[in-house]
PyMOL Python script that loads the backbone (N, CA, C, O; Angstrom):
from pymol import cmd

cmd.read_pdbstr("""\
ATOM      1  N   UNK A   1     -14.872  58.601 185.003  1.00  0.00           N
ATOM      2  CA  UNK A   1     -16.313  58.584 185.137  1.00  0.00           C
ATOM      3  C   UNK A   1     -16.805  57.216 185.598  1.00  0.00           C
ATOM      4  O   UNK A   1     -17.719  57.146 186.419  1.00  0.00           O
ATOM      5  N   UNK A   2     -16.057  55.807 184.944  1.00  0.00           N
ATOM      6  CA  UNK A   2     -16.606  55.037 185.582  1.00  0.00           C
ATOM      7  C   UNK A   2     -16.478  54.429 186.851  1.00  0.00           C
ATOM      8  O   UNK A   2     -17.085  53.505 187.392  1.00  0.00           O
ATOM      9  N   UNK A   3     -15.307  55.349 187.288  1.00  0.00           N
ATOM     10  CA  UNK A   3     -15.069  55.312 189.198  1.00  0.00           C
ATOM     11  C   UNK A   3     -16.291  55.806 189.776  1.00  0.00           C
ATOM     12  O   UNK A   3     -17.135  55.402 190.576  1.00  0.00           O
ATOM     13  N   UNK A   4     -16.101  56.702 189.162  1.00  0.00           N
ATOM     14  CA  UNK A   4     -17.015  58.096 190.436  1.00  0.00           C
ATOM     15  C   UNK A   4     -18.736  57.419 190.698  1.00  0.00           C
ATOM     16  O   UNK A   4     -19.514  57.902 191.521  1.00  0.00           O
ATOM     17  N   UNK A   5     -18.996  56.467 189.979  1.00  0.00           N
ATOM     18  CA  UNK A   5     -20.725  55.986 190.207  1.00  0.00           C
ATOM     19  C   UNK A   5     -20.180  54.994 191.440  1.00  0.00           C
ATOM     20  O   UNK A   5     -20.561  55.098 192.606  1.00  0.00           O
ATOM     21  N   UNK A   6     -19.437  54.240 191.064  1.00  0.00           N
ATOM     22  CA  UNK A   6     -18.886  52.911 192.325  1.00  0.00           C
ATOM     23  C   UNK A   6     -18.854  53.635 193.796  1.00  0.00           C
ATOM     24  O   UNK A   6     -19.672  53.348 194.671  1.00  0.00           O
ATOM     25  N   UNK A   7     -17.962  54.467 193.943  1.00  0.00           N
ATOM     26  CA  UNK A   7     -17.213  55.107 194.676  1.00  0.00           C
ATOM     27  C   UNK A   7     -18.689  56.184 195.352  1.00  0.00           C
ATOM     28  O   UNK A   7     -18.896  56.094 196.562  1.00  0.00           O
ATOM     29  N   UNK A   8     -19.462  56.977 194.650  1.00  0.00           N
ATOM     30  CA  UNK A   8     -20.408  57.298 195.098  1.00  0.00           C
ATOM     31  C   UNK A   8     -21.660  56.456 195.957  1.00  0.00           C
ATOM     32  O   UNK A   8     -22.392  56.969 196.803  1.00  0.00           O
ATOM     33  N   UNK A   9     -21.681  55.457 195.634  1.00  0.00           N
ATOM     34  CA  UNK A   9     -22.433  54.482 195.896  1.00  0.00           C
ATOM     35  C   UNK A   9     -22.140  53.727 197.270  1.00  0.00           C
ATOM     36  O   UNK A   9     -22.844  53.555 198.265  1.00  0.00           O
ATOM     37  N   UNK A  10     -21.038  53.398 197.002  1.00  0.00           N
ATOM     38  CA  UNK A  10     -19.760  53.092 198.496  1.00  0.00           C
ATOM     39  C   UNK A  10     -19.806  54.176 199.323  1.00  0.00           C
ATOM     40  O   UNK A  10     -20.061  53.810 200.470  1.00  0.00           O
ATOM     41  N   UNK A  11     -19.657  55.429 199.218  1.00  0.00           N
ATOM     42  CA  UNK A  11     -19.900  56.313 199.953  1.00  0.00           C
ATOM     43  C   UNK A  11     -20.656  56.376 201.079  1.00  0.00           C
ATOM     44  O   UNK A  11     -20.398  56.256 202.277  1.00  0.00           O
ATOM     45  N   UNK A  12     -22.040  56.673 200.203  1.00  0.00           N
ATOM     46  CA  UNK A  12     -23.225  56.961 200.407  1.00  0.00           C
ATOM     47  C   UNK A  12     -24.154  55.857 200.667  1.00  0.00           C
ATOM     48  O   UNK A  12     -25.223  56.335 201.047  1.00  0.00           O
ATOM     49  N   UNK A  13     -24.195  54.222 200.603  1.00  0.00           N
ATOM     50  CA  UNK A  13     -24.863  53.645 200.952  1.00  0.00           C
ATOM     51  C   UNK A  13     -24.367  52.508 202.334  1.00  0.00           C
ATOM     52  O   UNK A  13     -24.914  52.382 203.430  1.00  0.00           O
ATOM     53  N   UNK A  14     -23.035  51.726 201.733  1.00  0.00           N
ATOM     54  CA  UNK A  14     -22.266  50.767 202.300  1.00  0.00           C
ATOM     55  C   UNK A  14     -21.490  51.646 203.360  1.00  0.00           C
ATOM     56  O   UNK A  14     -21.598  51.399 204.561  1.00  0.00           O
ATOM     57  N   UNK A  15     -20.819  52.530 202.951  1.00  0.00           N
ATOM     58  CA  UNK A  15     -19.713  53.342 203.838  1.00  0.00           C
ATOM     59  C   UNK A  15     -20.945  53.228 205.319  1.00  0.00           C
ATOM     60  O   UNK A  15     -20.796  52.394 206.211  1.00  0.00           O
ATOM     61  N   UNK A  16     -21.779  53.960 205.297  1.00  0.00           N
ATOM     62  CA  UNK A  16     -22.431  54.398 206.989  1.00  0.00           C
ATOM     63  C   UNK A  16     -23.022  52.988 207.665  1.00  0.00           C
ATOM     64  O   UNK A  16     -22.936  52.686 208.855  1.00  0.00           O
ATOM     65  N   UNK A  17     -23.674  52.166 206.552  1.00  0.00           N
ATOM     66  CA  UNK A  17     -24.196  51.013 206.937  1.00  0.00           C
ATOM     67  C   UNK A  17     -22.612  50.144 207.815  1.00  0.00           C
ATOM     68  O   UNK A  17     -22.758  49.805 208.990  1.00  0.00           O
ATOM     69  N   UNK A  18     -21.545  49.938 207.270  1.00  0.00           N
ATOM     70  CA  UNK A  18     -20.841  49.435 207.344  1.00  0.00           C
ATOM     71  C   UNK A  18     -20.103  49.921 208.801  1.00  0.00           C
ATOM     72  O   UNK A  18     -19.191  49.206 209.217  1.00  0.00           O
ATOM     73  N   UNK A  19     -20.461  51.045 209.527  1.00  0.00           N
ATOM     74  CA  UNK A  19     -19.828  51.941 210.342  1.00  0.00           C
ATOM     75  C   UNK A  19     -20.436  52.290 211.370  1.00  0.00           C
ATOM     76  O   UNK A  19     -19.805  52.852 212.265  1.00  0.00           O
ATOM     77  N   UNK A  20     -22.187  51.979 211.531  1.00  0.00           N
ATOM     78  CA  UNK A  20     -23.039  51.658 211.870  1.00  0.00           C
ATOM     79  C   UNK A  20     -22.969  50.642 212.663  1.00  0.00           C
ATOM     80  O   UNK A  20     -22.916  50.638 213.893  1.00  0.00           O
ATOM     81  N   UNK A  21     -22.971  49.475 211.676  1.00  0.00           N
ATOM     82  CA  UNK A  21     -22.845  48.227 212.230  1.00  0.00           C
ATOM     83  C   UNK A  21     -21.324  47.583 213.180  1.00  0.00           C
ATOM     84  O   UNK A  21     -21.198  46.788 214.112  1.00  0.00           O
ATOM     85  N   UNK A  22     -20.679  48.133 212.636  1.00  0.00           N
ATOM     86  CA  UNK A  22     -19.238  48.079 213.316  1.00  0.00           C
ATOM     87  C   UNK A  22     -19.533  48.577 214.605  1.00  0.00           C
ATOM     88  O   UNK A  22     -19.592  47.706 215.473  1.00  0.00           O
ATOM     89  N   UNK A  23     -19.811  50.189 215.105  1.00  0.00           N
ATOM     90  CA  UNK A  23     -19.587  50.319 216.413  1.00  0.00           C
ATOM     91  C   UNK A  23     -20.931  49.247 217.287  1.00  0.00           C
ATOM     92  O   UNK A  23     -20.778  48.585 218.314  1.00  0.00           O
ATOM     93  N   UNK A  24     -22.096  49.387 216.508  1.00  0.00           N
ATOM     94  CA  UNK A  24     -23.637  48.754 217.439  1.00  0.00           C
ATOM     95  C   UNK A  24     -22.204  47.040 217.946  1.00  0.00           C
ATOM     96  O   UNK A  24     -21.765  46.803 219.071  1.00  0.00           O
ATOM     97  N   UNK A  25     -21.994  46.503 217.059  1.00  0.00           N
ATOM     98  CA  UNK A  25     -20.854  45.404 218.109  1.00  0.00           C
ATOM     99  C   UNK A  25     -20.120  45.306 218.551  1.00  0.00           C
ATOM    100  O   UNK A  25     -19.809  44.245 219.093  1.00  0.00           O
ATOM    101  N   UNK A  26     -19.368  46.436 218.574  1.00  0.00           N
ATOM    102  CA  UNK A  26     -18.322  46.923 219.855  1.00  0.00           C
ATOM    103  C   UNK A  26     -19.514  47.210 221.464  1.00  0.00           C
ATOM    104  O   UNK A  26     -19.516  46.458 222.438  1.00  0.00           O
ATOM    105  N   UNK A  27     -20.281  48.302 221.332  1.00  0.00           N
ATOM    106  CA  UNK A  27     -21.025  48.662 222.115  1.00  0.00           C
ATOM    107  C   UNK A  27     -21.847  47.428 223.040  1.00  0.00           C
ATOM    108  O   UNK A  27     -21.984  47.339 224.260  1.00  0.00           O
ATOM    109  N   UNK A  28     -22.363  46.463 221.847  1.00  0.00           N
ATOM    110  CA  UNK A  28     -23.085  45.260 222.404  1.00  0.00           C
ATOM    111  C   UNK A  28     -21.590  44.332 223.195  1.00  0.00           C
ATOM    112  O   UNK A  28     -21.753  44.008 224.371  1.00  0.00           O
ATOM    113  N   UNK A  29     -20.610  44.062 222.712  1.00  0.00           N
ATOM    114  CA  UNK A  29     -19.623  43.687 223.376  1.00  0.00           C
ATOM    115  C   UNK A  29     -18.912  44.196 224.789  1.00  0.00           C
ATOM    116  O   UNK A  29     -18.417  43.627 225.762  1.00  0.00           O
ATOM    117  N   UNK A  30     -19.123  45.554 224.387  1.00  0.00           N
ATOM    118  CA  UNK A  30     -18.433  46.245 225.960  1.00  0.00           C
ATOM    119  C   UNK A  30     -20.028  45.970 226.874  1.00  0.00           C
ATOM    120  O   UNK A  30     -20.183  46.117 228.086  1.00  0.00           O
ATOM    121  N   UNK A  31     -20.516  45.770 226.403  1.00  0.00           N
ATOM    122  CA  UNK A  31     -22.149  45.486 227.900  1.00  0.00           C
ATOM    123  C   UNK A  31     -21.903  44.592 228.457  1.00  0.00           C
ATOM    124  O   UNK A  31     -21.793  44.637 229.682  1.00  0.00           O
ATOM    125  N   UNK A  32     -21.713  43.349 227.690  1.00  0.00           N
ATOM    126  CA  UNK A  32     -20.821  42.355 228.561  1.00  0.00           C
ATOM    127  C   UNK A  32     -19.753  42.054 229.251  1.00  0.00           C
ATOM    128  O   UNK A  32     -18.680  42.597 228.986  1.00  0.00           O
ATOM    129  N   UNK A  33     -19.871  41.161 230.223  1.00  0.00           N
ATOM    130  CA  UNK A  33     -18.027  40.774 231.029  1.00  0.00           C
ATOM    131  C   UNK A  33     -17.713  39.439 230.587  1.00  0.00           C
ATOM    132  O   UNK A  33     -18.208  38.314 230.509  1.00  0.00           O
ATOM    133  N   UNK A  34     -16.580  40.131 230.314  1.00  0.00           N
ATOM    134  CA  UNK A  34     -15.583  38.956 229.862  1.00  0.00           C
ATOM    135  C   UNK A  34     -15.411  37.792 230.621  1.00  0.00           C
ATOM    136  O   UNK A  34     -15.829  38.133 231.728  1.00  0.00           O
ATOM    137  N   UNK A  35     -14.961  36.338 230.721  1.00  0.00           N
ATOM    138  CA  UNK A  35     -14.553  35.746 231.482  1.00  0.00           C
ATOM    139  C   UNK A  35     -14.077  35.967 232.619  1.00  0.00           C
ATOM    140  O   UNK A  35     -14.523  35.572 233.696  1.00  0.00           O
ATOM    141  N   UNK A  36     -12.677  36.937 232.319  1.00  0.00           N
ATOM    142  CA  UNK A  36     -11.907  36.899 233.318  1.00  0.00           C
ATOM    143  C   UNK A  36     -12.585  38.052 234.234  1.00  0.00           C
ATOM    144  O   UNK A  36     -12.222  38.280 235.388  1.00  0.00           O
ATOM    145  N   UNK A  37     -13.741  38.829 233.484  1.00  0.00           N
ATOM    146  CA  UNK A  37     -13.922  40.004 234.416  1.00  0.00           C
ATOM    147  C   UNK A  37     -15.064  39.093 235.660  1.00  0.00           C
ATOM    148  O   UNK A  37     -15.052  39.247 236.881  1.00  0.00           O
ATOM    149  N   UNK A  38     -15.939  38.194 234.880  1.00  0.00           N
ATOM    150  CA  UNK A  38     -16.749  37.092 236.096  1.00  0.00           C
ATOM    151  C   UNK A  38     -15.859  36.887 237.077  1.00  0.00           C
ATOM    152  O   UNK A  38     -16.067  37.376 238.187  1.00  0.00           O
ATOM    153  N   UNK A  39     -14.847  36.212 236.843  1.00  0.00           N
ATOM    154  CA  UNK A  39     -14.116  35.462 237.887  1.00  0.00           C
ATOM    155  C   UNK A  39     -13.570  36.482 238.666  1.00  0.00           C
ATOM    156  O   UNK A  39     -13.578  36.248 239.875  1.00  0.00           O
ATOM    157  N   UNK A  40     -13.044  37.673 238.270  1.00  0.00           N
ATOM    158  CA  UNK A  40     -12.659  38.256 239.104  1.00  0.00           C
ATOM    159  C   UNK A  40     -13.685  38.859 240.119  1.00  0.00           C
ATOM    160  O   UNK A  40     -13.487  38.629 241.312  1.00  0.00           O
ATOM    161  N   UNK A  41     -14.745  39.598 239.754  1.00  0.00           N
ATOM    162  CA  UNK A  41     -16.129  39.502 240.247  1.00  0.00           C
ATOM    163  C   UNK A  41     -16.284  39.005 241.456  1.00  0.00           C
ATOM    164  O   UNK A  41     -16.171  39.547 242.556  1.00  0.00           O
ATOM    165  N   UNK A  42     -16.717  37.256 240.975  1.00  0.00           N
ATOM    166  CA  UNK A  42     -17.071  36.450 241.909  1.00  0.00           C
ATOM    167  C   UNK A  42     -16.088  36.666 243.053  1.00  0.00           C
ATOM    168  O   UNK A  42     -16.401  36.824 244.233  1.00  0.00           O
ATOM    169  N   UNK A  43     -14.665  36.650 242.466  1.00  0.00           N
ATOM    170  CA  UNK A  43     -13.249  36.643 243.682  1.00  0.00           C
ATOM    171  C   UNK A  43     -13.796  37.915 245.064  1.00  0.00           C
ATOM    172  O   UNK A  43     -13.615  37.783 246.275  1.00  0.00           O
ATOM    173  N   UNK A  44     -14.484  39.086 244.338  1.00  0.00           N
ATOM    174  CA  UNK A  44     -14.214  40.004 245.010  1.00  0.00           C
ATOM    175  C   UNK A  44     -15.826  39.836 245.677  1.00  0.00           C
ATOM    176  O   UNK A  44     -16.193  40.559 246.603  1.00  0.00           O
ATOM    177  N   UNK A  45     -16.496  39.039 245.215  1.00  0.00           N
ATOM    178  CA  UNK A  45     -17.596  39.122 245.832  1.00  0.00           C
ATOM    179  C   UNK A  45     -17.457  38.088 247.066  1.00  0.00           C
ATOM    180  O   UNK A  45     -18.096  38.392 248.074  1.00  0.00           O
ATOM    181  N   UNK A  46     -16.828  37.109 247.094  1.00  0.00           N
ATOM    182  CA  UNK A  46     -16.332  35.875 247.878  1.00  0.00           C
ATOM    183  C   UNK A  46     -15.456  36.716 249.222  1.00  0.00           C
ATOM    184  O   UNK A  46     -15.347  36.263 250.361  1.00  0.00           O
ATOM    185  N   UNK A  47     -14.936  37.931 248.769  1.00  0.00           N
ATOM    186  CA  UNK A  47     -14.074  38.236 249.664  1.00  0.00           C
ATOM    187  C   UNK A  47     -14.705  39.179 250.585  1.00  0.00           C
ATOM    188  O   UNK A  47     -14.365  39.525 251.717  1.00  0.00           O
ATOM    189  N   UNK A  48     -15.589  39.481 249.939  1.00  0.00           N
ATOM    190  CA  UNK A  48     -16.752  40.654 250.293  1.00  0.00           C
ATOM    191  C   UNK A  48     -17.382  40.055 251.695  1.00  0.00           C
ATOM    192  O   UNK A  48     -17.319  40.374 252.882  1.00  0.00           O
ATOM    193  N   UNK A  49     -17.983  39.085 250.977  1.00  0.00           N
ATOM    194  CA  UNK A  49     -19.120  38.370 252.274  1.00  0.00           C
ATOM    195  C   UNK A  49     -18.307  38.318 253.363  1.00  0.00           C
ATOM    196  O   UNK A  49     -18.527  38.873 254.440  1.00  0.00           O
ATOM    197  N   UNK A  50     -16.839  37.274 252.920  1.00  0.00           N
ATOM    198  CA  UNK A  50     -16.183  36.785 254.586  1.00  0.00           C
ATOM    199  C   UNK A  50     -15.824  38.175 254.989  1.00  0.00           C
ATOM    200  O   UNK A  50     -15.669  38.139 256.210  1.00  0.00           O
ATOM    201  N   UNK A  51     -15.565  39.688 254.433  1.00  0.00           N
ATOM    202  CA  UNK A  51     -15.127  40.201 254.994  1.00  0.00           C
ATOM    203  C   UNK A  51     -16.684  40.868 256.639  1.00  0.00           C
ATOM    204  O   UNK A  51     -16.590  41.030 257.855  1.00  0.00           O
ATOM    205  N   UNK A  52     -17.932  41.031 255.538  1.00  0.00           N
ATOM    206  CA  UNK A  52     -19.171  40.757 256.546  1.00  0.00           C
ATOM    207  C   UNK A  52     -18.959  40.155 257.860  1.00  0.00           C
ATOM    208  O   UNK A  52     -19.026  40.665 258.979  1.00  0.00           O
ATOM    209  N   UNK A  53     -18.654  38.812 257.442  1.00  0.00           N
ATOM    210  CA  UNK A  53     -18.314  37.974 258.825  1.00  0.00           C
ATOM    211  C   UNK A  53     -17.863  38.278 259.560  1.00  0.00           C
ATOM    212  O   UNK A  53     -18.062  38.432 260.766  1.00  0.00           O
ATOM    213  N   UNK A  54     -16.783  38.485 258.548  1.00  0.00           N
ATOM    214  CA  UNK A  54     -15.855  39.251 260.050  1.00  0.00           C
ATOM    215  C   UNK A  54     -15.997  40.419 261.129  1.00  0.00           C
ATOM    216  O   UNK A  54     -15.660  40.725 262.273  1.00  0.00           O
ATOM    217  N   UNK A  55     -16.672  40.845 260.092  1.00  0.00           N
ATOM    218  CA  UNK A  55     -16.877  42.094 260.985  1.00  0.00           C
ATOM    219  C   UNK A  55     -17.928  41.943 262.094  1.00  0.00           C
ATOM    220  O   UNK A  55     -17.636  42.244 263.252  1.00  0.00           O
ATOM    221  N   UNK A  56     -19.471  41.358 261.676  1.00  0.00           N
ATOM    222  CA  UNK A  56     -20.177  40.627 262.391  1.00  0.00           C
ATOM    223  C   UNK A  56     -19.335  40.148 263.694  1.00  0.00           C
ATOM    224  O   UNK A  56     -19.497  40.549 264.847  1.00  0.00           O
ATOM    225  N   UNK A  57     -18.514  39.311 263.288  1.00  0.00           N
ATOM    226  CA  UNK A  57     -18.118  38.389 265.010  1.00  0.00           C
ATOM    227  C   UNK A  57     -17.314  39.399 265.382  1.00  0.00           C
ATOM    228  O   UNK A  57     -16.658  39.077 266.372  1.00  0.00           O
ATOM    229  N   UNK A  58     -17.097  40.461 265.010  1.00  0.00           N
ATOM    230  CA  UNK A  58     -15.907  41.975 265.806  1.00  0.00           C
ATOM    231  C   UNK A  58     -17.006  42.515 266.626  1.00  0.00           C
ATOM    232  O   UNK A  58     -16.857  43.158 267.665  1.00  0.00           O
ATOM    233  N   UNK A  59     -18.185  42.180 266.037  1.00  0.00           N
ATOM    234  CA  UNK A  59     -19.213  43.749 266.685  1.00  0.00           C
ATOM    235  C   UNK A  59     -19.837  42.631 267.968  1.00  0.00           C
ATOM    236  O   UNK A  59     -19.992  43.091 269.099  1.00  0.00           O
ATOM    237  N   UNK A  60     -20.226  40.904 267.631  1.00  0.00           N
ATOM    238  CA  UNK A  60     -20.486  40.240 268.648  1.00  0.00           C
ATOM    239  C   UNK A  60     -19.614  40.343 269.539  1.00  0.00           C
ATOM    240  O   UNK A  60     -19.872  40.816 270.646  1.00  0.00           O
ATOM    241  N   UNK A  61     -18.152  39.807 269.106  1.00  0.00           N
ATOM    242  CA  UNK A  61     -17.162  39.747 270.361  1.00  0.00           C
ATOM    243  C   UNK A  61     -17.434  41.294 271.266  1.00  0.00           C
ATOM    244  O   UNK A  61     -17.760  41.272 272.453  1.00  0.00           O
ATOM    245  N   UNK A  62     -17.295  42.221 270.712  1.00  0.00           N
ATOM    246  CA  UNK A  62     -17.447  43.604 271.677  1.00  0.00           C
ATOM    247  C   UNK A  62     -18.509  44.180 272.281  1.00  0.00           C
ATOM    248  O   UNK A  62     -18.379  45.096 273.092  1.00  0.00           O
ATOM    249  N   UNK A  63     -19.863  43.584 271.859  1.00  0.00           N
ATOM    250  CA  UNK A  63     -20.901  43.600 272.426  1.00  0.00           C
ATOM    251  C   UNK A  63     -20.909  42.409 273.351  1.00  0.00           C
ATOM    252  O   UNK A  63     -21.495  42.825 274.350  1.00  0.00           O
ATOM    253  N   UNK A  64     -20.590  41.211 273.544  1.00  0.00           N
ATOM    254  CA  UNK A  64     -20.092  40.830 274.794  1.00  0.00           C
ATOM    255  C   UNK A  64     -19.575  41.367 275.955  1.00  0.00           C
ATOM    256  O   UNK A  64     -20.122  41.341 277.057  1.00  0.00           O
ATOM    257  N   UNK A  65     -17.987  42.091 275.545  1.00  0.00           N
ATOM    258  CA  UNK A  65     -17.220  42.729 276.558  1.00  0.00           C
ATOM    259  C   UNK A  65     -17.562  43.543 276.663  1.00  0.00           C
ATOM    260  O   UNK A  65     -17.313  43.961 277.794  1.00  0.00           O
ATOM    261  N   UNK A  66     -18.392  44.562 275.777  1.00  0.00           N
ATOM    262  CA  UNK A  66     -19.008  45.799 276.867  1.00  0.00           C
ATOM    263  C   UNK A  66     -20.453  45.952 276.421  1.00  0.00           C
ATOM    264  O   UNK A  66     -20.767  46.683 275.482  1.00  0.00           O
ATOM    265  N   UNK A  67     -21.398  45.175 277.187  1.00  0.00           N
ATOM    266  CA  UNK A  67     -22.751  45.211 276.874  1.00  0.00           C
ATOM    267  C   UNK A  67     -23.615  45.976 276.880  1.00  0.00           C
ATOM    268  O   UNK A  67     -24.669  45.663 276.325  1.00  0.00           O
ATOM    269  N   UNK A  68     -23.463  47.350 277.561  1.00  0.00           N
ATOM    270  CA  UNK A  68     -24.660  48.519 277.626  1.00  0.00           C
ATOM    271  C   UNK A  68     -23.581  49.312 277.049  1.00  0.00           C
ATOM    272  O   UNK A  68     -23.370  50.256 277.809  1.00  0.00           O
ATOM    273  N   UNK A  69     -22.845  49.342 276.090  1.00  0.00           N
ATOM    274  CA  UNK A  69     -21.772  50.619 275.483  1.00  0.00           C
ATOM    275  C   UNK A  69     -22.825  50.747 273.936  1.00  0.00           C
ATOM    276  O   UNK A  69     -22.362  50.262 272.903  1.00  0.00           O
ATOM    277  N   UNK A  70     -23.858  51.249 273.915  1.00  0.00           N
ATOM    278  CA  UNK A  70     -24.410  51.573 272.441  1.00  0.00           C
ATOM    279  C   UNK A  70     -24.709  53.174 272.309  1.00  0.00           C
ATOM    280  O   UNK A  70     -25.650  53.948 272.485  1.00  0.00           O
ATOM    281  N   UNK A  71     -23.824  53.195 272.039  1.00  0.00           N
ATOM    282  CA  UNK A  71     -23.333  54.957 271.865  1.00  0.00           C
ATOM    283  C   UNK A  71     -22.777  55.040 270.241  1.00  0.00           C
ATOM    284  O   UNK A  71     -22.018  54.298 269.617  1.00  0.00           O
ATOM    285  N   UNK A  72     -23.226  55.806 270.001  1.00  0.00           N
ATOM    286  CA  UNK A  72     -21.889  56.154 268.149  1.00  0.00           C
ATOM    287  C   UNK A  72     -22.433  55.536 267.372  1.00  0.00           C
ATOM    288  O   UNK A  72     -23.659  55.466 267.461  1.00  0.00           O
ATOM    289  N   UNK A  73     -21.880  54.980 266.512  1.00  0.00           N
ATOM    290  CA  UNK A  73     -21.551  54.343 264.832  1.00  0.00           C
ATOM    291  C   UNK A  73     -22.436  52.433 265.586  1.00  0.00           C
ATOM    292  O   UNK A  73     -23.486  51.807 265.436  1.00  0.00           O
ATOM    293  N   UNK A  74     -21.620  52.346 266.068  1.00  0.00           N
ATOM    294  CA  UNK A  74     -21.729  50.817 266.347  1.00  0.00           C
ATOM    295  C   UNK A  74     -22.932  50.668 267.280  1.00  0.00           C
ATOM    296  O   UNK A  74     -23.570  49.620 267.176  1.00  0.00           O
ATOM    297  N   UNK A  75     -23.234  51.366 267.969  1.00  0.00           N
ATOM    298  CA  UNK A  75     -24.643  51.714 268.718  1.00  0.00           C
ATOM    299  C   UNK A  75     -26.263  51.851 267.444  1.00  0.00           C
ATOM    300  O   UNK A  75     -27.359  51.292 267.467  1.00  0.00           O
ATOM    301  N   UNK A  76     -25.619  52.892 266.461  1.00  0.00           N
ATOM    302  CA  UNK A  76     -26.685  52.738 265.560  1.00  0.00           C
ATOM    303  C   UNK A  76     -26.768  51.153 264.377  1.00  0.00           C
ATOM    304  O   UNK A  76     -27.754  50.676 263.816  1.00  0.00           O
ATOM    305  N   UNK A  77     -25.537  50.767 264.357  1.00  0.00           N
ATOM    306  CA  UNK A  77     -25.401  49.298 263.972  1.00  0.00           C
ATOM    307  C   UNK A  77     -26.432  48.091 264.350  1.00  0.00           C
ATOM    308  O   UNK A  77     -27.149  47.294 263.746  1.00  0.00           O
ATOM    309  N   UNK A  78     -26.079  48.429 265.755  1.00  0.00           N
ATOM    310  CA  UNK A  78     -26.888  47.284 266.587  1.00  0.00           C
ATOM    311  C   UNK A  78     -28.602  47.471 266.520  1.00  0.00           C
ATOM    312  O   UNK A  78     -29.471  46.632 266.283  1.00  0.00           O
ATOM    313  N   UNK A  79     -28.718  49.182 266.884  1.00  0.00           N
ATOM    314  CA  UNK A  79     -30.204  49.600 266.795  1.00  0.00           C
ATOM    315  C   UNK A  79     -30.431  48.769 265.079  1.00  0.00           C
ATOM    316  O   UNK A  79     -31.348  48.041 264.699  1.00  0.00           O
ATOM    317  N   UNK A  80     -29.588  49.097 264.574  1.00  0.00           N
ATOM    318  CA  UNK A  80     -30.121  48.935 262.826  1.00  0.00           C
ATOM    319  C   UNK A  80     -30.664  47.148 262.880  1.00  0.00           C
ATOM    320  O   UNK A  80     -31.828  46.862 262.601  1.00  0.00           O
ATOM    321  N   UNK A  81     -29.736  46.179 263.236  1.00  0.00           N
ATOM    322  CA  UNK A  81     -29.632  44.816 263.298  1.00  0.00           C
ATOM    323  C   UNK A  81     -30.770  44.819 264.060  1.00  0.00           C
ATOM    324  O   UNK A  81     -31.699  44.691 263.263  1.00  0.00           O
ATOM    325  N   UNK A  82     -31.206  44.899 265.197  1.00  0.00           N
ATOM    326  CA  UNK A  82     -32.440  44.700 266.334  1.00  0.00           C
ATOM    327  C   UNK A  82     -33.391  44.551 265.336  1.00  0.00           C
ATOM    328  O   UNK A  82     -34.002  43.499 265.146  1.00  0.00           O
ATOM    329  N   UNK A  83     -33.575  45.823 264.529  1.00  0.00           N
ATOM    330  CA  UNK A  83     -34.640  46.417 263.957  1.00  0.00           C
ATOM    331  C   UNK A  83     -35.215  45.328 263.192  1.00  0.00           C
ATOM    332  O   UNK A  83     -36.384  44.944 263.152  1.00  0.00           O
ATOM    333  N   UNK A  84     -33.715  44.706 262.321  1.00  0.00           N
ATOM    334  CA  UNK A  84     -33.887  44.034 261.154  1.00  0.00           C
ATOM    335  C   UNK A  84     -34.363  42.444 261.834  1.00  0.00           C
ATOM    336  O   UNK A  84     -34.654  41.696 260.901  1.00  0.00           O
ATOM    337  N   UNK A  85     -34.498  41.809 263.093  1.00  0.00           N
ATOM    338  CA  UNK A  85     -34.622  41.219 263.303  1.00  0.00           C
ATOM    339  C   UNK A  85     -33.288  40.128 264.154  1.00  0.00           C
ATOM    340  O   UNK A  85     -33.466  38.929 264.368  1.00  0.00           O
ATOM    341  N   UNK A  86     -32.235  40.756 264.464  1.00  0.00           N
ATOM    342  CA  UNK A  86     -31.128  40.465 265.605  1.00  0.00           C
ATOM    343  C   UNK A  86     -30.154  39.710 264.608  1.00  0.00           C
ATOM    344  O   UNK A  86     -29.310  38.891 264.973  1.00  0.00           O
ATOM    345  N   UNK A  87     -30.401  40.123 263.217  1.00  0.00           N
ATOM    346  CA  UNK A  87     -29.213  39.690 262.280  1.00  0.00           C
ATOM    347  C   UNK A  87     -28.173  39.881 262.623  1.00  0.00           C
ATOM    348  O   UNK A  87     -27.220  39.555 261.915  1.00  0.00           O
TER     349      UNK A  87
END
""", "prot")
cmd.dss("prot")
cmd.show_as("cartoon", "prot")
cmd.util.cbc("prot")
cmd.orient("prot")
């Protein structure tokens, strides 16, 4: 008998509070990035842009060598860039 008041009490008050609070800081923890997940991030964002570039001076170099070819994909590219101001 003098378990069962403790043990009820633990149950029913501490037990959910305690289980509660446990996952709310897992949850608040997974919202965030870790260190290594920034850096990797940034890595892929760094690789991102130059890959832009590159592509940029692919679509200049070929709009050089063939200057009235705006037909297709790369035709609506250029219309798109004009639009935006000859970005």
């Amino acid at each position: 008998m003098w378990l069962e008041v403790p043990l009820i009490v633990f149950l029913t008050i501490v037990a959910p509070i305690w289980i509660i609070a446990h996952y709310v800081t897992s949850w608040r923890m997974a919202k965030s990035l870790s260190p290594e997940d920034e850096k990797q991030f940034g890595d892929l964002w760094q690789v991102a842009e130059r890959m832009e570039e590159r592509i940029h001076t692919i679509e200049r170099i070929l709009d050089r060598e063939m200057p009235g070819d705006d037909v297709g994909p790369a035709g609506a590219a250029n219309d798109r860039r004009a639009a935006e101001g000859g970005r």
